[in-house]
GUDREN-194227 format. One record per atom (N, C-alpha, C): x, y, z; residue in three letters. Coordinates in steps of 0.1 Angstrom, whole numbers, plus 5000, padded with zeros to 4 digits. Atoms other than C-alpha are relative to their C-alpha. Last residue first. Layout:
XYZAla/...
//
This chain:
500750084998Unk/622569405968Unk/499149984990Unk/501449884996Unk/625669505965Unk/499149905001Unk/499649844994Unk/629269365970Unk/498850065000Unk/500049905014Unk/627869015970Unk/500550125007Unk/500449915004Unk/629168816003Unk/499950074987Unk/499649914997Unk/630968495999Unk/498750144995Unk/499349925011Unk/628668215996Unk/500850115003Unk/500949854998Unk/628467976025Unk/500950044989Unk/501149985011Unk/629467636019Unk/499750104998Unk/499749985013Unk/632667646033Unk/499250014990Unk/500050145012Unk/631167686069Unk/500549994986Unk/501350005011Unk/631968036087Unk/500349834991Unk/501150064998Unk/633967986118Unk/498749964991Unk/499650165001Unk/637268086109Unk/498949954998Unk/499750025012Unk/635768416102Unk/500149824995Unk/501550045014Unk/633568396131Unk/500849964984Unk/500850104992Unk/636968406151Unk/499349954995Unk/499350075007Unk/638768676129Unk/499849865007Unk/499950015017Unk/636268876139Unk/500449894995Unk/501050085002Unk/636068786175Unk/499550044986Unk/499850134993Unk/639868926180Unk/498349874997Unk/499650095013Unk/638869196156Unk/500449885006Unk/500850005010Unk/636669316185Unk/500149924990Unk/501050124995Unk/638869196213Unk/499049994988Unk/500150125000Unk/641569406199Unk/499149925003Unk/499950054990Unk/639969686190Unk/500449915005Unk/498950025000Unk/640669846159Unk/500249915014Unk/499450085008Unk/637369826147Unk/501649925004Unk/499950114990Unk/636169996175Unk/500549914992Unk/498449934989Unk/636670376157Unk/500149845003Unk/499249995008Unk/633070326144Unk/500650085008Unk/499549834998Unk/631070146168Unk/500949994989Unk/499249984990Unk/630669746156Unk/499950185001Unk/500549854993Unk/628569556134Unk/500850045011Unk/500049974984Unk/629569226119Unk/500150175001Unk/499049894995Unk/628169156089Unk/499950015013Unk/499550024990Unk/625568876072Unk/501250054998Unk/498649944996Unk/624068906038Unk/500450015011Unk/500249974983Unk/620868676029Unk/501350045006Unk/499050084987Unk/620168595996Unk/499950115008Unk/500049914996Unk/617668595962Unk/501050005009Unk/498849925003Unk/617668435933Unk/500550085007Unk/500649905010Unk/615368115947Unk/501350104999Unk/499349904998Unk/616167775956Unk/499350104996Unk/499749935013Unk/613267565962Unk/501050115000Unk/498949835000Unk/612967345990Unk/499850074985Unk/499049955016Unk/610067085990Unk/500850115003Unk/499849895001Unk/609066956030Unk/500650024986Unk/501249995005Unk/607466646038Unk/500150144997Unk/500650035015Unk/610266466030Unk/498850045000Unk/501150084997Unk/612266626063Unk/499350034983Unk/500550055012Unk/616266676060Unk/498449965003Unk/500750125009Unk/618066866083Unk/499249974990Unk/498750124989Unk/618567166099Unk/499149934996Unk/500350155002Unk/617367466072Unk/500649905003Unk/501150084991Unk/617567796089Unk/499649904994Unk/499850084984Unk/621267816077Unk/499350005007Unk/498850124998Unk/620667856041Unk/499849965011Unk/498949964995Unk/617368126050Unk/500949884998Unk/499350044988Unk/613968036048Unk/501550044995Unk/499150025006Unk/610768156028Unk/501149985013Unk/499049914992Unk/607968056037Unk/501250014993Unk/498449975013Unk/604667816026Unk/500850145006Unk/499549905014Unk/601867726041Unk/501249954998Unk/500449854995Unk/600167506071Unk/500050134995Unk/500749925010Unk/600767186056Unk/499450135001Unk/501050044998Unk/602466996086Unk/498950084992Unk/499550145004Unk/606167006066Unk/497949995008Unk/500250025010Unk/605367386067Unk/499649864997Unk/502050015009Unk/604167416097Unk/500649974990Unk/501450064996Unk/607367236109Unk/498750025001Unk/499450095007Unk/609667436087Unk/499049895002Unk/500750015008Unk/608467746106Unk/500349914989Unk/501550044995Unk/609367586140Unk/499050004984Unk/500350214994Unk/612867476129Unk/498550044999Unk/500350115009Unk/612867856114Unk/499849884999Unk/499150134998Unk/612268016148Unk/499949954985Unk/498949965000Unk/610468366142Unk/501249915001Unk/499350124993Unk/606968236140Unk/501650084996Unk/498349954994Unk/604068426126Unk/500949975006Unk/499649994989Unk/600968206108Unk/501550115001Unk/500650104993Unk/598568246085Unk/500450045012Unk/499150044989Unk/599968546064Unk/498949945009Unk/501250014985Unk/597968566031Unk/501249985010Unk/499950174992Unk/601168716010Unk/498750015009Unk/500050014988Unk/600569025988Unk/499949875009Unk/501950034990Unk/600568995954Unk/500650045011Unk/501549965007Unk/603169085918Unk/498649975009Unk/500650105011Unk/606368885924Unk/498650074997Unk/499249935015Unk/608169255937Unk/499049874991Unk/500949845008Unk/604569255962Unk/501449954992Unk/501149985007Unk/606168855972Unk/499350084993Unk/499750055011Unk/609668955977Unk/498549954995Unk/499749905019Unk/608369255997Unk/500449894986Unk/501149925007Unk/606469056022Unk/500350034988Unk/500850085002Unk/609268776033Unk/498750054986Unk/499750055014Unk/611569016031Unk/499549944994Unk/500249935013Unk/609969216053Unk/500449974991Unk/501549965007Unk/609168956076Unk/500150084990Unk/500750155007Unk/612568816079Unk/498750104997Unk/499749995013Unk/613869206088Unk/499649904989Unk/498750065000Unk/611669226118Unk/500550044986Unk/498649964993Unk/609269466125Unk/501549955001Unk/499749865011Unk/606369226115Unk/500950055014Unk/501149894994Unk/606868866134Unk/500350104996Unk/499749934989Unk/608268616110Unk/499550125006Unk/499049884998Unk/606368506080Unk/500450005016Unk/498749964986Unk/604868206074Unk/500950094998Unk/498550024998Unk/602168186041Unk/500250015018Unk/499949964985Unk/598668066035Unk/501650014995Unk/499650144991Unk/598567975997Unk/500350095010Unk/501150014992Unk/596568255971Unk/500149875008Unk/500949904996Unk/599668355958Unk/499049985007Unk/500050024989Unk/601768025959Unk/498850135004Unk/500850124997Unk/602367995924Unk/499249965012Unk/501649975001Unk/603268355926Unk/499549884997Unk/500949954985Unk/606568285945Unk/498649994992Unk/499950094992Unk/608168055918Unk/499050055008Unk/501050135007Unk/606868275887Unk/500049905009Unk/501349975000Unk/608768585908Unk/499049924996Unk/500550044986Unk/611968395910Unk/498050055001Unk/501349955001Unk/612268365868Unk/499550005020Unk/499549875001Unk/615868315861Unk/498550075005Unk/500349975017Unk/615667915872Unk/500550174997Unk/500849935003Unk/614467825907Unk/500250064982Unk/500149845002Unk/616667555913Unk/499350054992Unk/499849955011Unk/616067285932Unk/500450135000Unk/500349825009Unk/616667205964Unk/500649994991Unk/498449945009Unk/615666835973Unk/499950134996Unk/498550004997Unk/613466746004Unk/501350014991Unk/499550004987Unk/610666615983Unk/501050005006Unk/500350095000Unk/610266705944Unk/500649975016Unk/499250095006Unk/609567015941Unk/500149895003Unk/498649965004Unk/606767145955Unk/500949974993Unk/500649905007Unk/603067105960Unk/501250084996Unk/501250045005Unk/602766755975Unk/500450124991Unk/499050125011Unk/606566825993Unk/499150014989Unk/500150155001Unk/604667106013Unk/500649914986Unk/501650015005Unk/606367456004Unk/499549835005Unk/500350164994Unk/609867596016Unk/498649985001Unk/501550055000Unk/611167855991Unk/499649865008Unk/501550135004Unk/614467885998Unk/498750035001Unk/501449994998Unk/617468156000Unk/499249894994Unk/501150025010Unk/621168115994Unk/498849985011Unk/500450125005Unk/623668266017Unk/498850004996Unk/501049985003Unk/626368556023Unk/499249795006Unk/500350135008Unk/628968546044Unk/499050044994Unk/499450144989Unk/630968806070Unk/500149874988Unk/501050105009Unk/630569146054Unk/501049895008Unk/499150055009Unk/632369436078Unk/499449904993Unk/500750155001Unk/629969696094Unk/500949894992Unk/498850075016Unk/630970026108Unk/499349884998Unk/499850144998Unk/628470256132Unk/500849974986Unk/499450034986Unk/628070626144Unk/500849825000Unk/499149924993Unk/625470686119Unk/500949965014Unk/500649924988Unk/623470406106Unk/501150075003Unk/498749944994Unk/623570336067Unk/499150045015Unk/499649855006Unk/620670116059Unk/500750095006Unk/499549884992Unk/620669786051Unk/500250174999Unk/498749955000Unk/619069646020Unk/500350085015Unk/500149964989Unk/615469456027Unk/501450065000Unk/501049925000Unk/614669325993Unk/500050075011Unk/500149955015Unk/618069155985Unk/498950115001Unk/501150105012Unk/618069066023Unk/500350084984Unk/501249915013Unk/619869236050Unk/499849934988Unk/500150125015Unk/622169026083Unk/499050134993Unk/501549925001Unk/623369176117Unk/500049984986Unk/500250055014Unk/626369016140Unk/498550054994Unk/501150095000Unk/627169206169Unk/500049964986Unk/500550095010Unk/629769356189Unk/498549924994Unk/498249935007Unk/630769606216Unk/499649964989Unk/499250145007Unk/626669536229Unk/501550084993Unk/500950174989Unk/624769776258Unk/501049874994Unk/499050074991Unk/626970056246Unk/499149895009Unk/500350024989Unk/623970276235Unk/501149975011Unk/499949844996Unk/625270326205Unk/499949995015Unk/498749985001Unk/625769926203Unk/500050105001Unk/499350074985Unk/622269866215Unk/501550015001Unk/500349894984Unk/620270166193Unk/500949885010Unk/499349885002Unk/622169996161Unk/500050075010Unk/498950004995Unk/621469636170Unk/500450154998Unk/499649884990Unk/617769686170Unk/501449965008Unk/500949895001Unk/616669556137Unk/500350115010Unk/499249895009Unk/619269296135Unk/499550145001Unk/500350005013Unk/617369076162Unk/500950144995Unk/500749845003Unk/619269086191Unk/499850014991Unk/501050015011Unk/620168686212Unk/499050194997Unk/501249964998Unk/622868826238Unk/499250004985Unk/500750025011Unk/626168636241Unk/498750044999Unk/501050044990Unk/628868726265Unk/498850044987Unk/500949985010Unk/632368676256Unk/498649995002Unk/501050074995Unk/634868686282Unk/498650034991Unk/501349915004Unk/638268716276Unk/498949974999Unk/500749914986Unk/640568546300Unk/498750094991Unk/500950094990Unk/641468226275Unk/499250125011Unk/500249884991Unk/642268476242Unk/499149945017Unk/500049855007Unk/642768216215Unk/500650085011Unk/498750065001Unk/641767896229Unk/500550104997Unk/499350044987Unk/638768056239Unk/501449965002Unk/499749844988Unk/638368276212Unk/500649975007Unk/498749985004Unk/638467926186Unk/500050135012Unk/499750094995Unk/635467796211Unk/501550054995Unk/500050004986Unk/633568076207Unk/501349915006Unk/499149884993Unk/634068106174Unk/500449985011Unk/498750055006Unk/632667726167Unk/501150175004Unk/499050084986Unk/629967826195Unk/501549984995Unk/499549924986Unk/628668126167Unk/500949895012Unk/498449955002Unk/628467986133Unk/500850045019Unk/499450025010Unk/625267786132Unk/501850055001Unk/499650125001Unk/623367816164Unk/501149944991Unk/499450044987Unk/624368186170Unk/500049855002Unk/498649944997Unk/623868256135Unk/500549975014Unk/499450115010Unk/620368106130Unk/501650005001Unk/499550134998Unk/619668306161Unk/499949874990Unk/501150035006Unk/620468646154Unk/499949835005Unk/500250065010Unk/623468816175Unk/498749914998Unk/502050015004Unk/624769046197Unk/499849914985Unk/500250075014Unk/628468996215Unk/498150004998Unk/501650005007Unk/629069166245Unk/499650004987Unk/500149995014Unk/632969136253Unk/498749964995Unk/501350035006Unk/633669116292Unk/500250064983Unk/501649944998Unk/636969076303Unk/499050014994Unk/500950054984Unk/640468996295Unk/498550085000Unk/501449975003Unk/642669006261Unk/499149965018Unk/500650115000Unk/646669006264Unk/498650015003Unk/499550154999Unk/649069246278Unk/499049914998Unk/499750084989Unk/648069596274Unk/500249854997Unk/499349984994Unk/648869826247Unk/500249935010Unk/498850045011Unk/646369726221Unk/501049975008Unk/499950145002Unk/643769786246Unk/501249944998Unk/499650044989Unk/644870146248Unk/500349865001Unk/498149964997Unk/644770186211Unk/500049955016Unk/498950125004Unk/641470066212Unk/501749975002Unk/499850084994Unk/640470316235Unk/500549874998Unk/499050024988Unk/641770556216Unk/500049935009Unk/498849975003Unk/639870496187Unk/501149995015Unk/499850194996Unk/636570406206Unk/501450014996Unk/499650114985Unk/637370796217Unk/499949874999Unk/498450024995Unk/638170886183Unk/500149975012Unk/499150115010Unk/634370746166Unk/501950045005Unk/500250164993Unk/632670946200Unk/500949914992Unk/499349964985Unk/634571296188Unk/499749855004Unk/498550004998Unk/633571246151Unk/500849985013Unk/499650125005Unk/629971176159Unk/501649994998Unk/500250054989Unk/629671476184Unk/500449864996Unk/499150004997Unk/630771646152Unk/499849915014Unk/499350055009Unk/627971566135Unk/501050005004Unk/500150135003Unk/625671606164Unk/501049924991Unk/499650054990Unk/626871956168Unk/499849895003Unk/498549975004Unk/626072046134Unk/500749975011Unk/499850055010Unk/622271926140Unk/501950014992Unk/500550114996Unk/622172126172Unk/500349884989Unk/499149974991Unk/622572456156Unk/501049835007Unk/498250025008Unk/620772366129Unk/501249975007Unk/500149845008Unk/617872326156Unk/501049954991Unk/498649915005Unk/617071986165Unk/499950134996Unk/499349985009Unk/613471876173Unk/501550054999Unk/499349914996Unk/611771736205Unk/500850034986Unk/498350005002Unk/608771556203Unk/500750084995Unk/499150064987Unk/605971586225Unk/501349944990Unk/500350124995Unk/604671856202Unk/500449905014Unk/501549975006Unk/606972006182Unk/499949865006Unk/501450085001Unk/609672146208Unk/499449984990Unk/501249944997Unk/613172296199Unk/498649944998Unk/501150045008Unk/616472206202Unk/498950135004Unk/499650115003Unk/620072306206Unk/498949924996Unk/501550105001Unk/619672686211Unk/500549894992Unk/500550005008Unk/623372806215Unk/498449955003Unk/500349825001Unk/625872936244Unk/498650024981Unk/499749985015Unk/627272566235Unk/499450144999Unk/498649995010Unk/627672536271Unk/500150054989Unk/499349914999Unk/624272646280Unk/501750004997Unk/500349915006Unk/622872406255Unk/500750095008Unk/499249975017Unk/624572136269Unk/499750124992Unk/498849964992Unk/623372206307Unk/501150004985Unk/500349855002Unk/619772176291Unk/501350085005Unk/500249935013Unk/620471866276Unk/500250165002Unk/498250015003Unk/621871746315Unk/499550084976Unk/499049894994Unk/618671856323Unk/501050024997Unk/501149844998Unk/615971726304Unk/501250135002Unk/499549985011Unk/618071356304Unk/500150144995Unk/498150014999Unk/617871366340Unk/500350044987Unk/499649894994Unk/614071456339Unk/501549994998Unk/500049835008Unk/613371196313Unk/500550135010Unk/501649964999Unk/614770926338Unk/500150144988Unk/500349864994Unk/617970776329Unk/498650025003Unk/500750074982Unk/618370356321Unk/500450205008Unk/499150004993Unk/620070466286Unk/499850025010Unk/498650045009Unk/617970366259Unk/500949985008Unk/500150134995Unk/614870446286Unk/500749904989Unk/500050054989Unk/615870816289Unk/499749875001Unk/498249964993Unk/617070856250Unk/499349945016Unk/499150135008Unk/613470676243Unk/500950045002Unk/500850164990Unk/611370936271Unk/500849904989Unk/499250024988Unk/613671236253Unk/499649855006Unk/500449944986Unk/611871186223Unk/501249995011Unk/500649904998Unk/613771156185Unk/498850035010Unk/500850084993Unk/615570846188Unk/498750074997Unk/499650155004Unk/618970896167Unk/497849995001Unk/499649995012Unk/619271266171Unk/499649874990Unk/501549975002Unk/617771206205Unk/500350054985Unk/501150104997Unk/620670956210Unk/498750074999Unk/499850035012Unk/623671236194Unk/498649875001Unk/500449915010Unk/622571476224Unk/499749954983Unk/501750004999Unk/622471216248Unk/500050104985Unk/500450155008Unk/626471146236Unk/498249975000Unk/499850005012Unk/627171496237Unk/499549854992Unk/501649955007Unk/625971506270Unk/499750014986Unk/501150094997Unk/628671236281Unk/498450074994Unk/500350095009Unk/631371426260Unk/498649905005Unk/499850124994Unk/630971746278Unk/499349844994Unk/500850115001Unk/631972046258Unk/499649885006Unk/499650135006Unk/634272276274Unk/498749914999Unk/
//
C-alpha cells in the first residue's frame, strides 16, 4: 500500500525539483526525505527518479504517480471537509496568507465579520507575497490565502490548487504633479496606455523588489510600451513608493488600493490595465467550512468600488 505521506514528498520534488527544497519546504533533513523516497519506490516495485546532477528527475514512472498522488491529496482535503461539516460549529486555527495592500484594505473588515460569525475560530494572518503562496499551501503551512496577477503578469495554473476571483482593480501611473496630470486627480489614460508609459522612458522609475509579481508588471508593461524602465529605487510598500514619488524620485505604477490618500505632489493617471485578486486554497478545501467561512467574509468585505473581476486577462 501506497503511503500518502511519501506521496505527498513525491508530489513536492515534482513541484521543487531538489530534495534540499522538499527537505527545507517541509522542516526534514535531505537524508529523511532520501529515504522515505526510497521506501516509495520500493512500494511502487518501480524506478521513481533518476539523477542529473544534483537534481533529481522523475521517471515516467514517477510522473504518473504524481498525477495520481494529486487526485488522492485533492479527496483527502475532500473528506476532511466533510468531516468539518459534521461537527458543531467552527474552532481553531485557520492560516490565512495574504499581500499587504489587501491585509490593510479588505482584510480586518473580514476579520471582524468571522468573528461575529464563527467566535472560536482562529484566524491567523501571515503577510506572503503571491509568488510563494503555492509552495505554502502545498506544504500546508497556510489553509488560505489571497494572491493577485496583473494583465502582464497572468497566473499560472499550479497543480494541486483552486482559486476563486475576489475583485479586480484599476491601475495608476503615479508621476510628480509637475510632470503629470493635473495634481492629485486620476485621469484617464485614454486607449493609448503605452503613449502614457513612454513619456516617462528615460525618468527613474520604482519597482518592487524583482521576483515579485509588482515588479514584473511594472517591467513588462513598460517593454509592451516599447523600453525598459531605469529602476532607481525598489520598495515593496506603496505608502513608501508614493513618497518617492511625491519627493521626485520617479515614477511607478500602483495598484487601486495602494493609494491612501490624497498628496498634491503626486499626479495619478489611470491606465488600461488591472490587478485581479483570488483566494487560493488546496483543491478539495473548498468545501471546508472555515475556508468558505472566510470567503464569504472577504466577500462582504470588498469595498463597492472595486471592479468586479475580468474573466481573462
Amino acid at each position: 500500500m501506497l503511503d500518502v505521506r511519501r506521496l505527498r514528498l513525491l508530489r513536492e520534488l515534482a513541484r521543487r525539483g531538489t530534495i534540499a527544497a522538499v527537505a527545507e519546504a517541509l522542516a526534514f533533513s535531505p537524508s529523511a526525505v532520501s529515504q522515505q523516497l526510497g521506501v516509495l519506490e520500493r512500494e511502487a516495485g518501480l524506478p521513481l527518479l533518476e539523477r542529473t546532477g544534483r537534481r533529481v528527475r522523475l521517471t515516467p514512472a514517477g510522473e504518473d504517480l504524481v498525477r495520481h498522488a494529486e487526485a488522492v491529496l485533492e479527496r483527502l482535503e475532500q473528506a476532511e471537509a466533510d468531516l468539518a461539516g459534521a461537527r458543531s460549529g467552527l474552532a481553531g486555527a485557520l492560516r490565512v496568507g495574504s499581500f499587504p495592500t489587501a491585509t490593510r484594505a479588505i482584510v480586518p473588515a473580514a476579520l471582524v465579520t468571522l468573528a461575529r460569525r464563527h467566535p472560536r475560530l482562529e484566524p491567523m494572518i501571515s503577510e506572503t507575497d503571491p509568488a510563494a503562496v503555492a509552495h505554502a499551501l502545498r506544504a500546508g503551512d497556510l489553509d488560505v490565502a489571497l494572491v493577485h496577477e496583473y494583465d502582464f503578469v497572468p497566473a499560472q495554473r499550479e497543480p494541486g490548487l483552486t482559486t476563486e476571483p475576489l475583485y479586480g482593480e484599476a491601475m495608476f501611473l503615479a508621476a510628480p504633479a509637475a510632470s503629470a496630470a493635473p495634481a492629485g486627480t486620476p485621469q484617464e489614460a485614454g486607449r493609448d496606455q503605452g503613449a502614457v508609459l513612454r513619456i516617462h522612458a528615460e525618468t527613474p522609475w520604482i519597482t518592487a523588489t524583482p521576483g515579485t509579481l509588482c515588479h514584473a508588471m511594472t517591467v513588462r508593461a513598460c517593454q509592451a510600451a516599447g523600453f525598459t524602465p531605469r529602476v532607481r529605487h525598489q520598495v515593496d510598500e506603496f505608502a513608501t513608493v508614493l513618497a518617492l514619488v511625491a519627493a521626485g524620485q520617479g515614477v511607478a505604477v500602483v495598484p487601486q488600493l495602494g493609494i491612501t490618500g490624497a498628496d498634491h505632489a503626486v499626479g495619478l493617471t489611470r491606465l488600461l490595465m488591472e490587478r485581479r485578486t483570488q483566494l487560493a486554497f488546496r483543491s478539495g478545501a473548498g468545501a471546508h467550512p472555515a475556508v468558505a467561512a472566510f470567503g464569504a467574509a472577504l466577500r462582504a468585505a470588498v469595498p463597492p468600488e472595486l471592479a468586479s473581476p475580468r474573466a481573462e486577462a
